[in-house]
N, C-alpha and C positions, 0 to 999 in steps of 0.2 A: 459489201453487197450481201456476205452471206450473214450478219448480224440485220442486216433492213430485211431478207426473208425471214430470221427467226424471230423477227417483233412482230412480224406481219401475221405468223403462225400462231403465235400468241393471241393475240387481237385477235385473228378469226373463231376462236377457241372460244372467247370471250360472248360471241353471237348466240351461241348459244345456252350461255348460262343465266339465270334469272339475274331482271335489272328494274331499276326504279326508274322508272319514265321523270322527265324534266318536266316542271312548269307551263302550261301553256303560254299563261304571263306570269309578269314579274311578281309573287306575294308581297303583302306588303309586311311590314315590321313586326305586325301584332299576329301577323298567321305563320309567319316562321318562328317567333318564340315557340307560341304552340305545338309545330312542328317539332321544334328542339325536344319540348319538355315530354311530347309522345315519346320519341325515340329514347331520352333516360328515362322515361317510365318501365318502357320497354326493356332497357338494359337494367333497370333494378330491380324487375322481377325477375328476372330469368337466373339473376344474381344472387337471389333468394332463393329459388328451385333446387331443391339436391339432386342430384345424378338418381334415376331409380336404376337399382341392383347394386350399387356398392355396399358394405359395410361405412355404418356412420361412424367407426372406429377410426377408418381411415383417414391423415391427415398428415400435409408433410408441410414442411416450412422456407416457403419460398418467399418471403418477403416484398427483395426488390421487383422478384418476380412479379407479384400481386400488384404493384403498385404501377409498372411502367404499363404492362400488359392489361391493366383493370381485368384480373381476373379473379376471382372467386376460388378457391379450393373447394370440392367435394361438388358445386353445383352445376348448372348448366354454364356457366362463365368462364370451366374452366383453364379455356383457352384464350377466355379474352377477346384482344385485338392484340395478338401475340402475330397470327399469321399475317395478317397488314402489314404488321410492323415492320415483319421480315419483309414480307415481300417488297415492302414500300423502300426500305433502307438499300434491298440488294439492287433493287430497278437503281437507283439516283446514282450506286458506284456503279453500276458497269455504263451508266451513261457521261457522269462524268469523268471517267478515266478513258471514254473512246471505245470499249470494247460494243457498246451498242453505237451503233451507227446515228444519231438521230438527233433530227434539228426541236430541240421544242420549241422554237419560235412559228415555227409550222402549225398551223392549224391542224393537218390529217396527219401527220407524224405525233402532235401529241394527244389524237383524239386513239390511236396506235397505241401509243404510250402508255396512257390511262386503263385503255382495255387491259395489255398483255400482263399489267401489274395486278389486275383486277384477277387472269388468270395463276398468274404466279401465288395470290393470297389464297384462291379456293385448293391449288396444290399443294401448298403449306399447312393449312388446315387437314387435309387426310394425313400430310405426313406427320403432324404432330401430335392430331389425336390417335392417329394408331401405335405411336412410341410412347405416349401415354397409355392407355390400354394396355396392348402389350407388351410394354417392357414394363409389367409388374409393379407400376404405383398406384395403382387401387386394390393391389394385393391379391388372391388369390380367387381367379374367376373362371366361371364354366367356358365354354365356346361361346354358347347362348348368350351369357350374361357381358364378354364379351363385344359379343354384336350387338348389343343392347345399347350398353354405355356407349359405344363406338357412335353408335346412328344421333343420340342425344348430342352427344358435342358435333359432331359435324352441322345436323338443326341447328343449332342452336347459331354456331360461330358463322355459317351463313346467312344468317338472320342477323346477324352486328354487320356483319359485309354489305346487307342491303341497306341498314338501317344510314351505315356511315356514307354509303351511295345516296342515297335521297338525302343527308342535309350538304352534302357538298355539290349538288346537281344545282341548288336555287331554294330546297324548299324548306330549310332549315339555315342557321349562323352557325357561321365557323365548321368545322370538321366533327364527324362522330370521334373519331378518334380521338380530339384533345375534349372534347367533352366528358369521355367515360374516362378517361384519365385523371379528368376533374373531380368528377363525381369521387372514384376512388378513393381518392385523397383526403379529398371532404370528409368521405364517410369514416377513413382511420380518423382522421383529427376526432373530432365527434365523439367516436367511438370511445378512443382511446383517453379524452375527457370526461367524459357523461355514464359510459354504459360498458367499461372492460370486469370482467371477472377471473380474476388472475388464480392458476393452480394455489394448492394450500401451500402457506409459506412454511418454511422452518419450524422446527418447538421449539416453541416460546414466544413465536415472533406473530406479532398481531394477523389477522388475516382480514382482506378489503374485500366487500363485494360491489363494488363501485367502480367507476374509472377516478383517474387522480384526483379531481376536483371533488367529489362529492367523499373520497377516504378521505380528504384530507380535512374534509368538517366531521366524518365522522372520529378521526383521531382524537379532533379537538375536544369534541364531547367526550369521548373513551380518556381522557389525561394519558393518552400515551406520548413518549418522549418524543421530544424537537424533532431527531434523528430520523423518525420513521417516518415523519408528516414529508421533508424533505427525500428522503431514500429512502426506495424501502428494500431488504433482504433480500439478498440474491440465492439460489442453490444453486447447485450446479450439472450445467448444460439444461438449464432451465431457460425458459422467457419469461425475464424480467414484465411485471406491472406498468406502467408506465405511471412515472414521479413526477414533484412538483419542478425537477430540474429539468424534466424532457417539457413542462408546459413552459418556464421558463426560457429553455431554449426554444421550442418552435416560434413565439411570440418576438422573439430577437432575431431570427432571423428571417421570419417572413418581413420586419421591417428592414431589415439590408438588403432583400434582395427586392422589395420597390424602389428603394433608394437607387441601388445600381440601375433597375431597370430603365430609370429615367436619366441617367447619364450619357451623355454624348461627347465623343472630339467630333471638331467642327473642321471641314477644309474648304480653305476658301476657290469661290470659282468665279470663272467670270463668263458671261453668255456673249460668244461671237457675233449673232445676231439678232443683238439686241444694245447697240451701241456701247457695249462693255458694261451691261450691265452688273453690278457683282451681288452676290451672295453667298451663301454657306452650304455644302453638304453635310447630312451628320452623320455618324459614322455609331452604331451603337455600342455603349463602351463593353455591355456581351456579344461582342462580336460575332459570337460562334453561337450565339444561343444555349440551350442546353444539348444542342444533340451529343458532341463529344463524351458529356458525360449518360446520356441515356445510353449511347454505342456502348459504353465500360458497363454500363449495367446490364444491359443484352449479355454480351460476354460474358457476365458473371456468372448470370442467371440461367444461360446456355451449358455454360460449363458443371455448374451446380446440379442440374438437370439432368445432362450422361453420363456424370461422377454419380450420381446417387441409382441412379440403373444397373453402373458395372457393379457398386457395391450390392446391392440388392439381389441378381444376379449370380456374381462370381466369388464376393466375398465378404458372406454376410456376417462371418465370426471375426474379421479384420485380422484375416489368416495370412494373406499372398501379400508380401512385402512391396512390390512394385507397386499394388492398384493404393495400396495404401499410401502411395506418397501420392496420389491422383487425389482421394480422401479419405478418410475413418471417418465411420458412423454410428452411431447408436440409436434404440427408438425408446422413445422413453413415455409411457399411456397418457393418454392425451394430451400432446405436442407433438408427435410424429416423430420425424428422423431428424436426430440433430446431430451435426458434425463437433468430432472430436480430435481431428487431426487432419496431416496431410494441406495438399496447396486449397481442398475445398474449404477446411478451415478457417483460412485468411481471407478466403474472397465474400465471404459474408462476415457481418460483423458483430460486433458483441452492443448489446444495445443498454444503452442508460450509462447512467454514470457510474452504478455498482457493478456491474458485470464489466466495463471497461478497468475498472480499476483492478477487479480482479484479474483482469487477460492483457494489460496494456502492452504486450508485445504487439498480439493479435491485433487489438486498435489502431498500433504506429504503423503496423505492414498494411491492412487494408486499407487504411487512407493514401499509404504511400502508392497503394497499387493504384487508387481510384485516383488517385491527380495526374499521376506519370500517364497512367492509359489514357485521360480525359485531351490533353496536354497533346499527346502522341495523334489521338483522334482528331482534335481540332486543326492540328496544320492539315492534315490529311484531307479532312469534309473541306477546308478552306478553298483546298486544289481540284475536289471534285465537282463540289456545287456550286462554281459560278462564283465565288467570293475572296478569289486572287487578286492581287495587285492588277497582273493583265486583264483579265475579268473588270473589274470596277474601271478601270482607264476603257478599254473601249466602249463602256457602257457610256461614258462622259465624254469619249470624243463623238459616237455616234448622235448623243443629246447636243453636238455644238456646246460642249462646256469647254473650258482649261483651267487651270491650277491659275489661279493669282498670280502673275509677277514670273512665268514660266508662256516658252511656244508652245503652240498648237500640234503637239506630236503624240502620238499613243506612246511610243517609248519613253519621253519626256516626262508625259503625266505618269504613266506605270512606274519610275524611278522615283518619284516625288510619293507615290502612294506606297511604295513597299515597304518603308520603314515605320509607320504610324499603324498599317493593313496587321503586319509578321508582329508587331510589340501588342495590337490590342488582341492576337489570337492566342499569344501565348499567357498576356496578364489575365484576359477574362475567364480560358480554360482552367487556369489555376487556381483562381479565386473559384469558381465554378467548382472544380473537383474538391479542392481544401472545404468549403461550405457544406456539400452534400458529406463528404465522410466526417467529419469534425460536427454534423450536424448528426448523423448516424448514432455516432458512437457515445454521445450524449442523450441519448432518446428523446430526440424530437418527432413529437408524433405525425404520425404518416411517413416519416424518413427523411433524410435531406434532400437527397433527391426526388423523392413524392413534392416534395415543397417546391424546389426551386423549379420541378416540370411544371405545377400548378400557378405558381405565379407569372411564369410566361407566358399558360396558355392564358389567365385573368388578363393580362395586360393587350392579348392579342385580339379576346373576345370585344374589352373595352373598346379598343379602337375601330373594331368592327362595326358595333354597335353607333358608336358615334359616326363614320361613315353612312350609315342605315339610314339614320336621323336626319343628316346634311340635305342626303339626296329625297328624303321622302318632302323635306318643308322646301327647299331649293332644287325642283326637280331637272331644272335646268343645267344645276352641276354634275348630274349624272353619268353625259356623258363625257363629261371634260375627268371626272375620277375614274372611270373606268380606264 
């Protein structure tokens, strides 16, 4: 009872925060692309906009950061859809673990739902940007200049709040949220191709003003050796350029992970009433999808985030031996803060194949971190959001289905589904977590994880789309797919 009045408190909170009205009718296909392509208009300027009052010196290296959160360092972005994220992540565990009370099969419990998350994302947003602000990572600022930057991110990351509200109300495809995600990504790959300007390398060691494609025609012309076209010099606690091994590698594994995407075990079923008729469930062989591993990358990025505050903070000369097993830092001009020790160390990774080779301890542990946590994550999300053995069986009994060649029991089918549900959570997590870091630590650009979030969401948008299509030339099936 007291969890149904603290959603309802929530929701009501929600009333009065700015919202994007729904559709009168349904758009049709070509005015919610539009729709879409407004709101990443929207998100890629704002993503371009630098924060006014900071120092442009300022710059820290949050990577995975960047990538899950689509956020921007230094500009208006810097928050992202950071506070969604959280918000959206913590709403689904305390609903599936029971601590909130709440049916979402209910219409008004999840029109509840929706709001309270809605408020949880605008509190997360002050809570972030003001731990940004003030705990010192834009470095040294007046009160003024303070409330300056303050007021900007707040704008700003309410302004994705609404934007991600209007394409998920009807008037936009798919989610704001996996769209700026998309974009992100897009925009590293791209980037990290076409248009990188990497610090000066070493003496002696050639220097690129290119992203890898365009240094590696200019090597050819310059007759510099094999070695560099493929690798290029690493220094150290430097960010590596990205090489012809990270384009190599991104290009391998965005084909594995359509491959997997389109993988299915099938369980057969038979319809009760429908004279036994039979067919197939499928079952996706990413079971868990990527969130297991986005949750390890929150965490990491989470923990990266108050490790580099306390250092900043309490111990900037990497004095006080305790905070230093949390992490060592150093800043180094123009790359910001890069870690040098300590567990913050390990949780971010060393990128390319020259910097791995150099640190391959650090390589073995952060991947070993990101599949164990991925791994851990996915039985957990399995249990919370609906995609348990129990879960999946009375979804099939309540459909009048049964397992082939088995009675009509929820305990029956749940026993038949536990062993096929528990093996694809653990193989797909793993493969899932092994891919994103083994993808990392090779410089795959945009990250492994940027990847394998981006191809789920491509594959999610696809089907979207296609759906759009069915019901726009076959209006009739509209409402049999809803």
């Amino acid at each position: 009872m007291g969890s149904s009045r603290f959603l309802s408190s929530l929701a009501s909170v929600a009333k009065f925060l700015p919202a994007a009205a729904k559709p009168a009718g349904k758009p049709s296909l070509r005015e919610k692309l539009a729709w879409t392509g407004l709101a990443l208009i929207a998100y890629l300027v704002m993503a371009d906009i630098p924060l006014f009052g900071i120092s442009s010196q300022v710059s820290t290296n949050f990577s995975i950061q960047n990538l899950i959160f689509a956020s921007r360092q230094g500009t208006l972005m810097q928050l992202g859809i950071g506070p969604i994220v959280t918000a959206g992540m913590i709403m689904q565990i305390l609903a599936g673990s029971k601590i909130l009370n709440v049916d979402l099969s209910s219409t008004e419990d999840r029109i509840d739902f929706t709001a309270a998350q809605k408020t949880f994302a605008v509190l997360f947003t002050f809570l972030q940007g003001g731990a940004y602000v003030f705990g010192g990572i834009f470095g040294s600022l007046t009160f003024p200049q303070e409330l300056l930057v303050f007021g900007q991110l707040i704008f700003a990351t309410l302004l994705v709040i609404l934007l991600d509200e209007m394409i998920q109300k009807g008037w936009g495809v798919g989610s704001g949220i996996s769209l700026f995600i998309l974009a992100g990504v897009a925009f590293q790959v791209v980037y990290d191709a076409f248009s990188y300007q990497p610090a000066p390398a070493p003496a002696g060691a050639p220097v690129y003003d290119y992203g890898s494609i365009l240094a590696a025609i200019q090597s050819i012309f310059r007759g510099d050796p094999l070695y560099s076209i493929i690798r290029y010099p690493v220094q150290q606690y430097s960010i590596p350029a990205p090489d012809i091994v990270g384009l190599i590698t991104t290009v391998a594994f965005i084909l594995i992970l359509i491959y997997l995407q389109g993988m299915k075990v099938e369980i057969p079923v038979v319809y009760q009433k429908a004279q036994g008729y039979r067919s197939k469930i499928p079952l996706q062989f990413l079971y868990v999808s990527n969130v297991p591993v986005l949750l390890a990358g929150i965490l990491f990025s989470d923990y990266v985030f108050f490790s580099e505050i306390l250092w900043k903070r309490f111990d900037p000369t990497n004095s006080v031996w305790f905070l230093n097993i949390l992490g060592k830092y150093t800043t180094i001009s123009g790359q910001g803060i890069q870690p040098i020790g300590g567990l913050a160390y390990y949780v971010q990774n060393p990128i390319g194949l020259g910097m791995t080779l150099g640190e391959p301890v650090r390589a073995l542990v952060f991947t070993l971190l990101l599949t164990v946590l991925s791994v851990i994550f996915a039985f957990m999300w399995v249990e919370i959001a609906g995609l348990s053995p129990r879960d999946q069986a009375d979804q099939l009994a309540n459909s009048g289905l049964q397992i082939a060649g088995f009675r009509s029991s929820v305990g029956i089918i749940e026993s038949v589904l536990r062993k096929p549900v528990y093996a694809l959570t653990f193989i797909s997590s793993l493969i899932a977590g092994l891919i994103a870091g083994v993808a990392d630590i090779l410089g795959a650009y945009g990250s492994g994880m940027g990847l394998l979030l981006a191809i789920g969401i491509v594959y999610q948008m696809y089907q979207i789309l296609v759906q759009e299509q069915i019901e726009e030339l076959y209006p009739g099936l509209a409402r049999i797919l809803e």
